[in-house]
C-alpha positions in Angstrom: 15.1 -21.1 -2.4 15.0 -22.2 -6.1 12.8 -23.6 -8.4 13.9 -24.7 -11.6 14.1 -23.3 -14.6 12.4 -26.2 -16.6 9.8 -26.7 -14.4 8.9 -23.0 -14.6 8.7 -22.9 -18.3 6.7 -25.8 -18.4 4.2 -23.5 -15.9 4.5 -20.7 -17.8 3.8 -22.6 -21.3 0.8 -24.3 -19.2 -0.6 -20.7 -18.7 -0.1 -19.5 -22.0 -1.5 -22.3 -24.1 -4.9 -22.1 -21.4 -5.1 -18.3 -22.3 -4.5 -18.7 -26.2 -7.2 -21.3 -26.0 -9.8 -18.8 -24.6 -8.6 -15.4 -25.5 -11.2 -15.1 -27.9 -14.0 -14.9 -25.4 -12.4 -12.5 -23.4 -12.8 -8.4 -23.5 -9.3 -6.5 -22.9 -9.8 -4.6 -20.3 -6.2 -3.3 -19.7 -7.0 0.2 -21.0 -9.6 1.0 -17.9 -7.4 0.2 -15.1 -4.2 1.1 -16.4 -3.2 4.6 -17.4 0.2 5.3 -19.6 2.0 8.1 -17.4 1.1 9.4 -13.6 2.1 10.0 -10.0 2.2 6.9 -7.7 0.2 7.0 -4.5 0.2 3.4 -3.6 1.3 -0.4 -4.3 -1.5 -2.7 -4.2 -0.3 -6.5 -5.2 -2.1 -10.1 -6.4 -1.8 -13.0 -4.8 -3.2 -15.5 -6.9 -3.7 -18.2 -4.5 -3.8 -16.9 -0.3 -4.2 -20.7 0.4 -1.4 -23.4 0.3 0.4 -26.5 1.0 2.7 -26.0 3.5 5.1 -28.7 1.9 8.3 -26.2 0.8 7.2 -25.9 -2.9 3.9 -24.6 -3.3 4.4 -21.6 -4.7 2.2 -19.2 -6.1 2.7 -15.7 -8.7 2.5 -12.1 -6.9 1.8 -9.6 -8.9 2.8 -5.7 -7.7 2.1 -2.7 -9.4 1.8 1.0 -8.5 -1.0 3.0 -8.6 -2.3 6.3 -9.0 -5.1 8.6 -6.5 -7.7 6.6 -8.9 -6.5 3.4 -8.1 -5.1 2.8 -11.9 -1.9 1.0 -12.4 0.4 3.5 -14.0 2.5 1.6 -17.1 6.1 3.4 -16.8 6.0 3.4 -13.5 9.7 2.7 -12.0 10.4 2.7 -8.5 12.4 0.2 -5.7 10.2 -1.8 -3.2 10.9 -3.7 -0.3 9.5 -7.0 -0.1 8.7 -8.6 3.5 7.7 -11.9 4.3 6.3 -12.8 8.0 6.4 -16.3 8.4 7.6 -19.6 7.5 7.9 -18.6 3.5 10.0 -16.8 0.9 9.9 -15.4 -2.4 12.0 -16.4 -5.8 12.4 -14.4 -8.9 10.5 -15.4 -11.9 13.4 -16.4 -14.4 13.1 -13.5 -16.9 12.2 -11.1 -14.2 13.6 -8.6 -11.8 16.5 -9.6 -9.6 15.8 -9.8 -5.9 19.0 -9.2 -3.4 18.4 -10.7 0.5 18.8 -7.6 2.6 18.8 -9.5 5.7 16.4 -11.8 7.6 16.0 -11.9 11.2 13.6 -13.7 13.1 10.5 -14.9 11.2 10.8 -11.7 8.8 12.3 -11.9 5.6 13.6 -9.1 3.5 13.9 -8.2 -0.2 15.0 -5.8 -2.3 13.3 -5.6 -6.0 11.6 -3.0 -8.0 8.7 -2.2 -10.3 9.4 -1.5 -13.7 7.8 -0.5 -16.3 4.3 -0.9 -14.4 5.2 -3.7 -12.9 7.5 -6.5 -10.4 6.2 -10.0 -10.3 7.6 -13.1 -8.0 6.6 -16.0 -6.8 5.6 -16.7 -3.2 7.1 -20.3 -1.3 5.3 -21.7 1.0 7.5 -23.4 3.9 7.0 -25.9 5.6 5.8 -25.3 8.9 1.5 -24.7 8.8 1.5 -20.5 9.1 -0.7 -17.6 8.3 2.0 -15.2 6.4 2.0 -11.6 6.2 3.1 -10.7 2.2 4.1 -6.9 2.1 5.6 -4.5 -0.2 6.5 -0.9 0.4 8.3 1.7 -1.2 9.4 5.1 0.6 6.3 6.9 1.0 3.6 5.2 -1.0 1.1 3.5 0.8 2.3 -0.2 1.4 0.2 -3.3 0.0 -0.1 -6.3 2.3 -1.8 -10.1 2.0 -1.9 -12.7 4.3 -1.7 -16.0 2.7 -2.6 -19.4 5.5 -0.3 -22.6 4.3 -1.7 -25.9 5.4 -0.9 -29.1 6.2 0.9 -31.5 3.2 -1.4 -33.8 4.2 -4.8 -31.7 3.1 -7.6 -34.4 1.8 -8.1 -32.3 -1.3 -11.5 -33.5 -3.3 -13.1 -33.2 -6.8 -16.6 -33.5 -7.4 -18.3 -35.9 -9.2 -20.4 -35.4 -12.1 -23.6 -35.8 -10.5 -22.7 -33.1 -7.9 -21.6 -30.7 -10.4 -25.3 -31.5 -12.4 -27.1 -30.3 -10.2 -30.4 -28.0 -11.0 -30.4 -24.5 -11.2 -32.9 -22.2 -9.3 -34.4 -19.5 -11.0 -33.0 -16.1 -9.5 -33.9 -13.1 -10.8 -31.0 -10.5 -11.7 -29.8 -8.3 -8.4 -28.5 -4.6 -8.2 -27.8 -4.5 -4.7 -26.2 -2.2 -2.3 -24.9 -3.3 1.4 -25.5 -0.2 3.3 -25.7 -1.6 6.5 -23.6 1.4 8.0 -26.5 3.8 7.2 -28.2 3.6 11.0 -24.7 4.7 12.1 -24.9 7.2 9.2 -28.2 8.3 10.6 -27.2 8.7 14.3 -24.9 10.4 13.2 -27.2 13.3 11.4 -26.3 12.7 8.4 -29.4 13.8 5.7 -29.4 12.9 2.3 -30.5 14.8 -0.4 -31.6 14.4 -3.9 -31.9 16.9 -6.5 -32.4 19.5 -3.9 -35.0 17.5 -1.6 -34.7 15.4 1.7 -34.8 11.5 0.6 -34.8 8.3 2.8 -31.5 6.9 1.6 -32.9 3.2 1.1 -36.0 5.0 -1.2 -32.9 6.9 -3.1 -31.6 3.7 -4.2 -34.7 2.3 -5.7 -35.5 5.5 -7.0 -32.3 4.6 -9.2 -33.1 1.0 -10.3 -31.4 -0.6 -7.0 -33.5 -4.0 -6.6 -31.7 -5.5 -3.5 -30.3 -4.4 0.1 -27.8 -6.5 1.5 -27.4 -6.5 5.4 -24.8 -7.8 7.2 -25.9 -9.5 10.6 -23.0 -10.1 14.0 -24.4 -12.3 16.4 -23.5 -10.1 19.7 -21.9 -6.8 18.5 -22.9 -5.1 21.6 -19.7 -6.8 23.5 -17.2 -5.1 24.7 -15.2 -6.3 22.2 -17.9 -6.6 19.6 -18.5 -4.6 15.9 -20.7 -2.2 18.1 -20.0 -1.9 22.0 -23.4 -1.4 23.6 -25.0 -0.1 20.8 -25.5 -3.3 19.1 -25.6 -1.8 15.4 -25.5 -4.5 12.8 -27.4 -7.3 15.1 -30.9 -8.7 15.4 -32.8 -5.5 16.6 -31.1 -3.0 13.7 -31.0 -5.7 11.0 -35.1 -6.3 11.6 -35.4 -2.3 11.6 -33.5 -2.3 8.2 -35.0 -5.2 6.5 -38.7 -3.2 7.3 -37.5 -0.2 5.5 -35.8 -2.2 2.3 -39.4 -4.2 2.4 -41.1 -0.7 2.4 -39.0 0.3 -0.1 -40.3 -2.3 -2.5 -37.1 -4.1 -2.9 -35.3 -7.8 -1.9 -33.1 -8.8 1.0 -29.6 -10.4 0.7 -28.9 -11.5 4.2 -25.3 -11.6 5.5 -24.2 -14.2 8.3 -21.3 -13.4 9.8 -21.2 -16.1 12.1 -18.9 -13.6 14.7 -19.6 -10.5 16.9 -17.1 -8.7 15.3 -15.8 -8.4 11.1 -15.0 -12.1 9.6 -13.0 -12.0 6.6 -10.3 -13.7 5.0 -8.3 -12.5 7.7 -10.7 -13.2 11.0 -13.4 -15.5 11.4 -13.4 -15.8 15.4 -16.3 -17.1 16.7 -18.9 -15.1 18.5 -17.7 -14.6 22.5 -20.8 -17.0 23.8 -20.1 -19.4 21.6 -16.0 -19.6 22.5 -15.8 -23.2 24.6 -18.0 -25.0 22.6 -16.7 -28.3 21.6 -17.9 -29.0 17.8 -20.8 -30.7 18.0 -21.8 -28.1 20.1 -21.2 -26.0 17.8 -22.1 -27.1 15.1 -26.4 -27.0 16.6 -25.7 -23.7 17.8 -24.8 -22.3 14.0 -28.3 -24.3 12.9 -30.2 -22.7 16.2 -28.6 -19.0 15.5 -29.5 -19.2 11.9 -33.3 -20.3 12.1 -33.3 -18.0 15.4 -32.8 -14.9 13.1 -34.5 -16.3 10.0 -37.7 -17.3 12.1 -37.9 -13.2 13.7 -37.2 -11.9 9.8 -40.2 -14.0 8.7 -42.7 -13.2 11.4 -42.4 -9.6 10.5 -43.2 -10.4 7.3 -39.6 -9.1 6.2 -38.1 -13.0 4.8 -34.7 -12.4 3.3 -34.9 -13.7 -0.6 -31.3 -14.9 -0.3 -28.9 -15.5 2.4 -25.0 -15.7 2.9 -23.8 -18.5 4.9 -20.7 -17.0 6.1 -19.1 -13.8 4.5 -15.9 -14.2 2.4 -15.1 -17.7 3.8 -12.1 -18.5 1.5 -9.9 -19.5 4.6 -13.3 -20.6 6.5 -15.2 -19.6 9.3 -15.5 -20.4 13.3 -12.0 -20.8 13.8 -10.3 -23.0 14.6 -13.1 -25.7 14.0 -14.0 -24.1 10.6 -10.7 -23.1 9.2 -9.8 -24.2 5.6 -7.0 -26.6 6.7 -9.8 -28.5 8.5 -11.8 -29.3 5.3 -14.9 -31.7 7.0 -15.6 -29.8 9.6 -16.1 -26.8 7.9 -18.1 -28.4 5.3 -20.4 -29.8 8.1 -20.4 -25.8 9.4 -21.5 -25.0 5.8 -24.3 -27.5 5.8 -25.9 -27.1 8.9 -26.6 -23.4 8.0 -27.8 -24.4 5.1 -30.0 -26.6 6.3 -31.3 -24.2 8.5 -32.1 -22.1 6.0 -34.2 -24.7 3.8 -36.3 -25.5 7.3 -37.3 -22.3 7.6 -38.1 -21.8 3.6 -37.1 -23.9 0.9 -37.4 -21.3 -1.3 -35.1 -19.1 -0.2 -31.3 -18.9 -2.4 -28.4 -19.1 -0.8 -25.2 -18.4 -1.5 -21.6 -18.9 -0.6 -19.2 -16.2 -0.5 -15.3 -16.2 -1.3 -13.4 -13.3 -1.4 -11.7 -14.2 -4.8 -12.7 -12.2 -7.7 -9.8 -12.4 -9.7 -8.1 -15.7 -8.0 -9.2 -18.5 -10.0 -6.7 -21.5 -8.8 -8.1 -20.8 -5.2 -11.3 -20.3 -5.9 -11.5 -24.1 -7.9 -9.6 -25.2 -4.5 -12.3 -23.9 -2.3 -15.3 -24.9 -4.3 -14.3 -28.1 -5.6 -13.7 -29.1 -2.1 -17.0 -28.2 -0.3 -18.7 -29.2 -3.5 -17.2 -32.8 -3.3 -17.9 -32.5 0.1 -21.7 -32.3 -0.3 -22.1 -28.3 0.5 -25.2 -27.7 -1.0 -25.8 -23.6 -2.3 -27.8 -22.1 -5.3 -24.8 -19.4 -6.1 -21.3 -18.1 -6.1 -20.3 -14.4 -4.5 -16.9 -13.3 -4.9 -15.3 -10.1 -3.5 -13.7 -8.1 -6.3 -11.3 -5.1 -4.9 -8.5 -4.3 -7.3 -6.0 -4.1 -4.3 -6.4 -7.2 -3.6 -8.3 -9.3 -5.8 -6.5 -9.1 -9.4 -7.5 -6.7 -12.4 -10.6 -6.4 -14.5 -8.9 -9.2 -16.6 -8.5 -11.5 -13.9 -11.9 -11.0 -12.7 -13.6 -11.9 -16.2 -11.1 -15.2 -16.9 -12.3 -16.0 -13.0 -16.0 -15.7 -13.9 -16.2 -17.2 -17.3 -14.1 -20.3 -16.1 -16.5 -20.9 -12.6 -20.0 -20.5 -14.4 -18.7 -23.1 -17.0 -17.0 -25.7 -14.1 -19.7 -26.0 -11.9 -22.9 -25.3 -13.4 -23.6 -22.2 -11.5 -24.6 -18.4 -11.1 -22.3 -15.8 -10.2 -22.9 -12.3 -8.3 -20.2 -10.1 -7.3 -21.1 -9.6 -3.9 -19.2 -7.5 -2.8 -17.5 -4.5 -5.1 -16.9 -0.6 -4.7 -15.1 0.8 -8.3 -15.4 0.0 -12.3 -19.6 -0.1 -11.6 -20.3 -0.1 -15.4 -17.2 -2.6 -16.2 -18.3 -5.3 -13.6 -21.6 -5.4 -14.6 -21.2 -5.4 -18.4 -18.3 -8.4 -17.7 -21.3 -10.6 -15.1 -24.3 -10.0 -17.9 -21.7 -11.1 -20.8 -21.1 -14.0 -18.9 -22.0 -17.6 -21.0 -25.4 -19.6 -20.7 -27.0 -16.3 -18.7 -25.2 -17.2 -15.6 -24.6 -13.6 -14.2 -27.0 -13.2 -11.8 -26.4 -9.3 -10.0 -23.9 -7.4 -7.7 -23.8 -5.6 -5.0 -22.1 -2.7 -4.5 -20.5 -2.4 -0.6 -21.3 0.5 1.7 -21.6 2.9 -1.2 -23.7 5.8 0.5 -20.5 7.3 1.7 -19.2 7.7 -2.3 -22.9 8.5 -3.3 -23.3 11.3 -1.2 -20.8 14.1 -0.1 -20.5 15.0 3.6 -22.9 17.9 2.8 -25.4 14.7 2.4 -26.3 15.7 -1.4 -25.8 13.0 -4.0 -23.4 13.3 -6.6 -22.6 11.1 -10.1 -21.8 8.3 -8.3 -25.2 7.8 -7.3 -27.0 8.8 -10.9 -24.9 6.6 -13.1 -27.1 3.4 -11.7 -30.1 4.5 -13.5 -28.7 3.9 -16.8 -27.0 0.7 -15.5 -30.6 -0.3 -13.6 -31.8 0.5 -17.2 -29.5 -1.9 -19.1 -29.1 -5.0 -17.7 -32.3 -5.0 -15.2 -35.1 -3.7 -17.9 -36.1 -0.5 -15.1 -37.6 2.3 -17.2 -38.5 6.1 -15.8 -42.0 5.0 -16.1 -41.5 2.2 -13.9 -39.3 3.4 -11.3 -42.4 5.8 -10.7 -44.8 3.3 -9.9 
């Protein structure tokens, strides 16, 4: 498949006029993740839009680069890779860049050979024109492969702006949040794991505060104690633990983020299957079980005096939630999801912020898709999360253009929600953000890069009091208190 020439430049210019316009806000940030020299371990690639138009043109820019044991992109990096495509889709070179040769294509899988040079290979991915959810890989020999899945929707997709008056809407106060999601640690625990602190036994959740953390973020499944649930007959991660863990983050003086996952197993941009009890409900049906569920939980939180500060409806629901009902290519109905657990939430307390998550740090053109839509659509929330891992989610660059453009668009905060390298470079890029509207981040599942398998915490755990220190106003003196 080709796409022209002239229409690509006209793309490209599009692109490079909207940078030159705002490049003087911007921080390079190329000289973090990106090292001159070094011995590749891995391709990771950028898909800058995972959601399309199944109409035979949409296309969208892949970016693949190589990587070293640090996860940095290594500049004169020259290698082959093997491009695959599962799915109704292909790829085209970019006019000026590498040449692609068809190896061969059987089936539904499509094969290319390119390669990475100097630091890089970038393409374009076509959408077809059949409605698919496409696997995107690239390999090469023995490097770990990168893979995306990208889902292509209907041509006929109602896609919405909103109007002024939604995108005027007030914002709530919200204090700043250095959070941590460490809702493996009662695994961790059962487990034997100690952890230890300058040479003395610490609860891990008191470690954190200890270093300026101000926020726990727990992740709740509906069932996970099914068979085929996050936790077979254990149950971690649902009502029983997540009450257990919200007493101790009370305890420990700090807030609650409070995940929905809406699923007894992971959702993610890749799975959002509904919980097992909830499989042959018809929509409506549905749709007053996610409001019952969400007070449900909300309503045992409160009584024990442990009320989550903010909550998640859904977690990184870029492609939606409750499939099939709540997928992205059925826009309404996912929308009237969205709203139902937010209403929820307000009935048990107004005051309470809530957020919606995307898993698009770097991914501006879909993140604008997603929110424009349920913001047009009347989804009500107080903040933006976005998921920022390298692999996946675009470079510290991307991530900064991604933030700076969504604060100014739609009048509202930003926290990166979900994050696990460049601590000190993500925050200092969400508090330089215009008109104050960095709001936190949380860092995911970090215990297990905070502490060795001896249990006894290393730098990765210290550097956060000078963080806490910088952006959050927590001195010694009043981490002792």
């Amino acid at each position: 498949m080709k796409l022209t020439l002239s229409f690509l430049s006209i793309l490209l210019l599009a692109v490079q006029c909207s940078t030159e316009r705002t490049q003087q806000n911007y921080k390079d940030w190329s000289s973090t993740y990106q090292v001159d020299t070094g011995v590749p371990v891995s391709i990771a690639i950028t898909t800058y839009k995972t959601t399309m138009l199944a109409n035979g043109k949409d296309h969208v820019l892949i970016r693949a680069t190589a990587i070293d044991s640090t996860g940095k992109e290594i500049r004169n990096a020259d290698l082959p890779i093997h491009i695959y495509i599962t799915g109704d889709a292909t790829v085209a070179e970019l006019p000026d860049g590498q040449s692609m040769k068809v190896i061969t294509g059987e089936d539904s899988v499509i094969f290319r050979e390119s390669g990475i040079i100097n630091g890089t290979c970038s393409f374009y991915f076509v959408a077809g024109t059949k409605p698919d959810r496409i696997k995107l890989e690239v390999r090469s020999d023995s490097l770990w492969p990168a893979s995306h899945e990208i889902h292509t929707i209907s041509p006929d997709f109602k896609s919405l702006v909103p109007t002024k008056a939604q995108l005027k809407t007030a914002r709530k106060e919200i204090a700043r949040m250095l959070g941590a999601d460490i809702s493996f640690l009662p695994q961790m625990e059962e487990r034997g794991m100690k952890f230890i602190v300058d040479g003395e036994e610490k609860d891990a959740v008191q470690a954190l505060a200890d270093q300026g953390f101000n926020c726990i973020r727990l992740r709740i499944f509906v069932n996970p104690e099914n068979e085929k649930g996050y936790s077979p007959q254990k149950g971690f991660c649902g009502m029983e633990y997540t009450k257990q863990m919200a007493r101790r983050t009370k305890d420990a003086g700090m807030k609650i983020l409070l995940n929905f996952h809406y699923s007894d197993y992971w959702a993610d941009p890749q799975q959002q299957n509904k919980p097992l009890a909830w499989q042959d409900l018809g929509f409506e049906q549905l749709k007053l079980k996610v409001g019952e569920y969400t007070k449900e939980v909300l309503l045992a939180l409160k009584e024990q005096g442990t009320m989550p500060e903010m909550v998640q409806i859904g977690n990184e629901i870029n492609h939606g939630m409750l499939w099939p009902d709540g997928h992205i290519s059925n826009p309404d109905q996912l929308a009237e999801l969205l709203k139902v657990g937010v209403e929820a939430v307000r009935e048990v307390d107004p005051k309470t912020i809530i957020m919606m998550h995307i898993a698009l740090g770097g991914q501006n053109d879909e993140s604008v898709f997603w929110l424009d839509n349920m913001i047009a659509r009347d989804v009500k929330f107080d903040i933006i999360g976005l998921s920022y891992y390298p692999r996946w989610h675009g470079t510290l660059d991307d991530l900064q253009k991604n933030l700076f453009d969504l604060v100014k668009r739609y009048n509202k905060p930003v926290n990166v929600v979900e994050y696990a390298q460049y601590p000190e470079e993500i925050h200092e890029i969400v508090f330089s953000l215009p008109d104050d509207a960095g709001e936190g981040t949380c860092n995911w599942e970090p215990l297990r890069s905070m502490f060795g398998r001896d249990g006894v915490a290393n730098e990765n755990l210290f550097v956060y009091k000078a963080i806490s220190e910088k952006y959050y106003g927590v001195s010694d003196k009043d981490q002792e208190k």
